[in-house]
PANU-164950 format. One line per 5 residues: number of its first residue (from 1); for each residue y, z negated, x of C-alpha. Coordinates in steps of 0.5 Angstrom, whole numbers, plus 500, padded with zeros to 3 digits. Each point is the difference from the previous one (the first is absolute). Layout:
NUM) Y,Z,X | ...
***
This chain:
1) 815,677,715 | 501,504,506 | 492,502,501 | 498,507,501 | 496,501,494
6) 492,503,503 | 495,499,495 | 498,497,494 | 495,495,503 | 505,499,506
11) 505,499,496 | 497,494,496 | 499,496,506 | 506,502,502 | 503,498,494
16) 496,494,500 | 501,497,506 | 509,501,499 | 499,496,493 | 496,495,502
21) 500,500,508 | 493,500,501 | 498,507,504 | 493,504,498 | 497,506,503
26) 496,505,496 | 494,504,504 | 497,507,498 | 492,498,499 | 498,506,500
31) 502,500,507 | 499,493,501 | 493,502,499 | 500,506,504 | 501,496,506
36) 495,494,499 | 494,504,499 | 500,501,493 | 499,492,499 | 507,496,498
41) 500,494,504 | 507,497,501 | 502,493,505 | 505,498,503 | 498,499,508
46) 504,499,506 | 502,507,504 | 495,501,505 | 504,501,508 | 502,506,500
51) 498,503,494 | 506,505,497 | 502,502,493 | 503,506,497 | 507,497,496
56) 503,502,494 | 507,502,504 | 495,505,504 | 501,495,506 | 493,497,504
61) 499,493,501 | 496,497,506 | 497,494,497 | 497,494,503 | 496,492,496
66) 508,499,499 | 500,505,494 | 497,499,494 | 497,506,496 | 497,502,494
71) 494,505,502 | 495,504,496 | 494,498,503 | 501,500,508 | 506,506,499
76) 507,496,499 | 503,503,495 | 507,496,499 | 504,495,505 | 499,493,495
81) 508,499,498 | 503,506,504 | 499,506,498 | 494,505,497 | 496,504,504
86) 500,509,500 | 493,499,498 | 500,497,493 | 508,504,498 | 501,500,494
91) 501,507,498 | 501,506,494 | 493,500,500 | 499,494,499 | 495,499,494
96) 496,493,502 | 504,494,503 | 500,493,502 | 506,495,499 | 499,494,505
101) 506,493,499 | 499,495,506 | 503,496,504 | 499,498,507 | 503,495,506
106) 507,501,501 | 500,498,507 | 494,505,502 | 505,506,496 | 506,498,503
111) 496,501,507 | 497,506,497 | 508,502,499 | 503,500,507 | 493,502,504
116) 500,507,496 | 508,500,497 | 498,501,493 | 505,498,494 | 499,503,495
121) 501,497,493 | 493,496,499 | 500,497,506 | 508,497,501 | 497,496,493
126) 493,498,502 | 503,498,507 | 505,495,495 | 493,497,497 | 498,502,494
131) 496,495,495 | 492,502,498 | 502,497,493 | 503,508,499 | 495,505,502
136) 496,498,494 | 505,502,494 | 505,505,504 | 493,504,501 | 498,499,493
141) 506,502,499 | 499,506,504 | 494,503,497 | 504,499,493 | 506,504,502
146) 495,506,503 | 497,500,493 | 506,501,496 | 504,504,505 | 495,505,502
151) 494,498,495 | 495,498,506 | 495,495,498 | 496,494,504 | 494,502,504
156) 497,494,501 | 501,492,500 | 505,497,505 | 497,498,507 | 503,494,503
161) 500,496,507 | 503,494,500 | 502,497,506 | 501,493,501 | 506,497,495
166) 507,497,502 | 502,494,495 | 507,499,499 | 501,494,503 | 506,495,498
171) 506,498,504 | 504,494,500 | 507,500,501 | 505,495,499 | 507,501,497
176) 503,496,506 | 496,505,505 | 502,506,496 | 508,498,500 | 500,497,507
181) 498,508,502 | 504,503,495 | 506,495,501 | 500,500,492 | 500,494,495
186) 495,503,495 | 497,495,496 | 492,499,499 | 500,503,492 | 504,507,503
191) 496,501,505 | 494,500,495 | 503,504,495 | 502,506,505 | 492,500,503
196) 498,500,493 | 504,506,498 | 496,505,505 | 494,496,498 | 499,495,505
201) 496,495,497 | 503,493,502 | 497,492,499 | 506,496,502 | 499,492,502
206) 507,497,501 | 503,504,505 | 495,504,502 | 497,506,498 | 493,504,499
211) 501,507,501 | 495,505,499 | 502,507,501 | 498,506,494 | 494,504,504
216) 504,506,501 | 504,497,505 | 496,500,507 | 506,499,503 | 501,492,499
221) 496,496,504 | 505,494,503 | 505,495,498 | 505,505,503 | 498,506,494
226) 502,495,495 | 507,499,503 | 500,507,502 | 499,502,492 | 504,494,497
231) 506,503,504 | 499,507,499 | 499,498,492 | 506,496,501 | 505,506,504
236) 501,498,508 | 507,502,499 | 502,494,494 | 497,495,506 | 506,497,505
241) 500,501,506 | 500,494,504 | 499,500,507 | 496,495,503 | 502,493,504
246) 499,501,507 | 504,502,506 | 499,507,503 | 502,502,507 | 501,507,503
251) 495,503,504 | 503,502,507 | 499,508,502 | 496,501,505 | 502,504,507
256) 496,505,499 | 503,501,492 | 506,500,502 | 500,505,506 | 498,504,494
261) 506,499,496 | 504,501,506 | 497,508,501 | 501,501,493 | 507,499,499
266) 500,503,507 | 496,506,498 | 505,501,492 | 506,499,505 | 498,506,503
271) 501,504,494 | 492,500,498 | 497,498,494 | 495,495,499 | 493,502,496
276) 493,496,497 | 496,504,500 | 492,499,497 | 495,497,506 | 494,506,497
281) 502,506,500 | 495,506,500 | 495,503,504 | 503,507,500 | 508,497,504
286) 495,497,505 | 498,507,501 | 506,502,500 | 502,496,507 | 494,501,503
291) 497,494,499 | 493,498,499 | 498,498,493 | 493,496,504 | 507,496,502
296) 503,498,493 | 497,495,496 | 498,502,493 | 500,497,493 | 495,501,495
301) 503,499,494 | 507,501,502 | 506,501,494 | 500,507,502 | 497,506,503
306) 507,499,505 | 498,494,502 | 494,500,503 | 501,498,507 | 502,495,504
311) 507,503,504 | 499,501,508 | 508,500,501 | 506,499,496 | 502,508,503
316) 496,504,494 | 503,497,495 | 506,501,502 | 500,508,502 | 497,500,492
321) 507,498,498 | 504,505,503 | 498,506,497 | 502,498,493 | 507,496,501
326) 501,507,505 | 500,504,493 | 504,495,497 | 506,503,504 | 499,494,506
331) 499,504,506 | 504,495,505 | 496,494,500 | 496,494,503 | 495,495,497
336) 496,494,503 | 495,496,498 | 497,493,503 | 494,498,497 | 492,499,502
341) 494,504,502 | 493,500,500 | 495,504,505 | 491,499,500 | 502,501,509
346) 504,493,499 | 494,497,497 | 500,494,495 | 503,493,501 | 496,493,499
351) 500,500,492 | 497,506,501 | 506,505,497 | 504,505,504 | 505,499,505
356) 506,502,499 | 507,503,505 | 506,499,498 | 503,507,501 | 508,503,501
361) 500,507,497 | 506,505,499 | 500,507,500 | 507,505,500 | 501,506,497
366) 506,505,500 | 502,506,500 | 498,505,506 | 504,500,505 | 505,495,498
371) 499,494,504 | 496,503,507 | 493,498,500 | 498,496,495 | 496,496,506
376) 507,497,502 | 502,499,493 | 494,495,499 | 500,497,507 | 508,499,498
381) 498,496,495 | 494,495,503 | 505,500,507 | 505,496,494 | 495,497,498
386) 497,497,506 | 508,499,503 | 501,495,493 | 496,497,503 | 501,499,508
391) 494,504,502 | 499,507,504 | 494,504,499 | 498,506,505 | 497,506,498
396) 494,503,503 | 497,508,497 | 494,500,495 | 494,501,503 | 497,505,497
401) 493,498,499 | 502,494,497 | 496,499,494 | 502,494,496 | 502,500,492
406) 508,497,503 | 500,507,504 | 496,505,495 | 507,503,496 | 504,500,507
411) 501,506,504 | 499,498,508 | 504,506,503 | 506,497,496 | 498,492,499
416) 500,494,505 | 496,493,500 | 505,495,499 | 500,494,506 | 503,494,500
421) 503,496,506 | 493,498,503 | 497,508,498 | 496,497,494 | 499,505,495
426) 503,499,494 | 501,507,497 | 501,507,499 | 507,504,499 | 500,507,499
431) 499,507,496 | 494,502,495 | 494,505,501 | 502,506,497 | 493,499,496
436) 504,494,498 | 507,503,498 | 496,506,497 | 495,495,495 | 506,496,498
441) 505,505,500 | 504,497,504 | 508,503,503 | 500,503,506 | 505,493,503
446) 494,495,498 | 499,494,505 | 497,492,501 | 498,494,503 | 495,495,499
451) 498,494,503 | 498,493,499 | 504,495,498 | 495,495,504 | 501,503,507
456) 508,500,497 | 499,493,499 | 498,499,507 | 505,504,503 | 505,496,498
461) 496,494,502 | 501,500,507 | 506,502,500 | 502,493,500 | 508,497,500
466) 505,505,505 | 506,499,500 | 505,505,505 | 507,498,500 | 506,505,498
471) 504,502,507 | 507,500,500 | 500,507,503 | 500,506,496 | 494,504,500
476) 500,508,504 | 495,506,496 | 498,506,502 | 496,506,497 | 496,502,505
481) 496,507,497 | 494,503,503 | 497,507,499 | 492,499,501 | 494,504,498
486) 497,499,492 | 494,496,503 | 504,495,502 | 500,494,496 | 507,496,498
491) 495,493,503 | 500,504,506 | 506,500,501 | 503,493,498 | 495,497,505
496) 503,505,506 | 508,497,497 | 497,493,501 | 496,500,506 | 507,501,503
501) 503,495,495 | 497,494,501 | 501,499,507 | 508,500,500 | 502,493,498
506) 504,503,494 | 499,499,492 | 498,507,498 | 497,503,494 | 497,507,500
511) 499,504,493 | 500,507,498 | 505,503,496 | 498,507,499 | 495,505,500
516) 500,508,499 | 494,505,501 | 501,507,499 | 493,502,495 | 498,505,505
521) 502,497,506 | 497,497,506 | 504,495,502 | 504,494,496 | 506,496,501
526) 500,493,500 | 507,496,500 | 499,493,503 | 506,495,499 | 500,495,505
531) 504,493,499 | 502,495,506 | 503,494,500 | 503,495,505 | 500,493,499
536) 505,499,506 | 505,505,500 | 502,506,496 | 496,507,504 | 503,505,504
541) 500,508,498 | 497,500,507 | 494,494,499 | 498,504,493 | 500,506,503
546) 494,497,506 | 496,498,495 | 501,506,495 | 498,505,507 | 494,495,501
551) 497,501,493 | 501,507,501 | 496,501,506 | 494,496,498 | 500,503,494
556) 500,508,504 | 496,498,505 | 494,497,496 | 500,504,492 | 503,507,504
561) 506,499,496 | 507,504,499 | 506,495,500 | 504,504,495
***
């Protein structure tokens, strides 16, 4: 039946509990005396705050009046429905033991189940519910088993606690009712013949139904149960689909959604591949990048030990994909993920749940040295992003005492903040710490940006409605190139471009096209493309040449450039 075989005595709970559904635990008494000072005194109490029990599985569990416990006098010796305490193991030295088969309140276990992430086998039942009515003949049956398997004999008589009884209640349903939600045609007769064949007791009047489910079935409680089973008993798949008489409009986009959709084809247009990833990730990616669990949410009873913590940034998942498609031969290649994230410093909304960040993330990876720095691959790609649609960012140097969960995997000597028109921060863009690139084992060639997509929202917002007309002329460009010392940053340089720019009554662009710096080298050269535009007539070699030598000037005088 797929259950590792322990011990005798264990494995006729086990195979009790498989054969009838009703879990029971068995306890050594020898050591249940031992840890009850000689005197047997078994109760079922609440857990007192804060007192802690050692658990079969070896974890130890901080309780409080929400659990439930089986305690030996005032020491716990089993978590009631969950799972047995080390104390009172059954053991091969085992001579002595005690075989307890209850039942308990489902909504109390279902807590205890989340609050300390426990799902073992007898609690996934106990939490469905479990009748009183079967702890009396599946121990019976228990202490016959012990006797023929392992020639165990009784002891003593059998002690029992009864709490208060659930009676079964009758439920009435009609056959219109169950055929008005099943979109079926079943007469009264049938519906009674299928109830009575999962023994169901059944009083029919007329149309109407007196149902009155077996005991073992906690499950039924409403009207809708009954329907629920008579269409499961029946087979949903033999019921024709029928949609329902009413007209139905669509639900309009928002703004803000579409904005999203429009940086998603962007971004796959690009050449990047789109990626979901978990919300949760483990403790030991958040370390990685440098940020502080104290930061993160975490979850109790998460679904695996993986998934324990709430994501600061979309940028740790990410860096976990690259290494594993890396190995699988993908080395030229960028992923991107628009998701939400969760931070304690942000705090919580009015409902009382963590507030969310719409977040942009994208991380490059290539072969070393095959396009340049990586930086200006992965600004490239959130410049096109930004062109798509109609807004142009600026870039300031990382400060490097920055300490934020956006910033941690970042290297500040080769990173920049992300500005928008009006200078709101809305992101970084740049290379990884090498703690970073060293812990996920990243290539060399490893690059990213991440923003909100809020502030992105924004920004588009004020752009308004712009509109500048063609100009019947042609267009004149120049490249223009500049030799200036390492420290001196490509910003620096459009804004000296521009500030001569703006005052020529002119359409003019200016852009980078090319960047080279020696590894070792002191200095760098940065080639600007500068684009004039008349709306009046077409320019003269000469009145491009003054605006050329102006551009030059400026930038010379003020960054100590060379024009080479």
């Amino acid at each position: 039946v797929g259950v590792r075989p322990i011990n005798a005595v264990v494995d006729v709970t086990n195979y009790l509990m498989l054969l009838t559904g009703q879990p029971l635990h068995a306890f050594d008494y020898d050591k249940l005396v031992a840890v009850s000072d000689g005197k047997v005194d078994i109760h079922v109490r609440a857990a007192r705050e804060g007192e802690t029990l050692e658990l079969l599985d070896g974890r130890v569990a901080t309780l409080n009046p929400e659990d439930i416990v089986i305690s030996a006098g005032e020491t716990a010796i089993g978590l009631a429905g969950a799972m047995g305490g080390a104390n009172t193991v059954i053991d091969a030295n085992t001579k002595n033991i005690i075989i307890e088969c209850a039942t308990f309140n489902l909504y109390k276990l279902r807590s205890t189940q989340m609050r300390h992430g426990i799902f073992s086998e007898a609690i996934t039942r106990f939490t469905k519910g479990q009748p009183a009515e079967l702890t009396a003949p599946v121990l019976a049956d228990a202490i016959r088993l012990l006797g023929e398997w392992s020639g165990a004999k009784s002891a003593s008589v059998v002690c029992e606690a009864t709490g208060t009884m659930v009676e079964v209640a009758s439920i009435t349903v009609t056959t219109e009712r169950v055929n008005a939600i099943l979109g079926t045609t079943f007469t009264t007769n049938s519906l009674e013949q299928t109830l009575r064949g999962v023994e169901f007791a059944v009083i029919t009047h007329g149309s109407k139904l007196v149902v009155e489910p077996p005991y073992w079935r906690g499950d039924i409680h409403i009207i809708e149960d009954i329907i629920e089973e008579i269409g499961r008993l029946h087979g949903f798949d033999g019921i024709i689909p029928t949609l329902p008489g009413r007209n139905f409009s669509a639900v309009a986009p928002s703004e803000f959604d579409m904005l999203r959709t429009h940086v998603r084809k962007v971004l796959a247009r690009s050449g990047a591949s789109e990626v979901l990833t978990y919300s949760f990730v483990h403790g030991d990616i958040l370390k990685k990048v440098g940020q502080k669990l104290d930061d993160s949410y975490r979850i109790t009873n998460s679904i695996s030990p993986d998934l324990q913590y709430y994501r600061q940034t979309l940028t740790p998942s990410l860096l976990g994909l690259l290494r594993p498609n890396v190995k699988q031969g993908y080395d030229n290649f960028a992923v991107f993920e628009i998701n939400k994230t969760h931070s304690k410093p942000l705090g919580l909304t009015d409902e009382g749940v963590p507030i969310e960040t719409d977040m942009v993330a994208l991380t490059v990876t290539a072969k070393k040295g095959q396009f340049g720095a990586p930086y200006y691959q992965a600004k490239k790609l959130l410049d096109y992003m930004a062109s798509s649609l109609g807004l142009s960012f600026t870039y300031e140097p990382l400060e490097q005492n920055q300490n934020s969960a956006l910033s941690a995997p970042f290297e500040y000597r080769r990173s920049a903040t992300v500005l928008d028109a009006v200078g709101t921060r809305i992101g970084i863009v740049g290379e990884y710490k090498k703690s970073v690139s060293k812990a996920f084992k990243l290539s060399e060639y490893t690059a990213g940006f991440e923003i909100e997509s809020v502030k992105l929202f924004e920004a588009v917002q004020r752009l308004g409605n712009s509109y500048t007309p063609l100009s019947r002329y042609p267009s004149t460009a120049r490249d223009i190139c500049f030799q200036v010392k390492s420290g001196v940053s490509y910003g620096q340089i459009i804004e000296a471009v521009t500030a001569v720019l703006k005052d020529i009554n002119l359409e003019t662009t200016a852009e980078p096209i090319d960047i080279y710096q020696p590894e070792d080298g002191a200095s760098k050269n940065i080639t600007i493309r500068v684009r004039l535009t008349s709306h009046s007539k077409t320019l003269t070699a000469d009145e491009v040449n003054i605006v050329v030598e102006g551009i030059s000037r400026n930038v010379v005088t003020t960054l100590g450039a060379i024009v080479v």
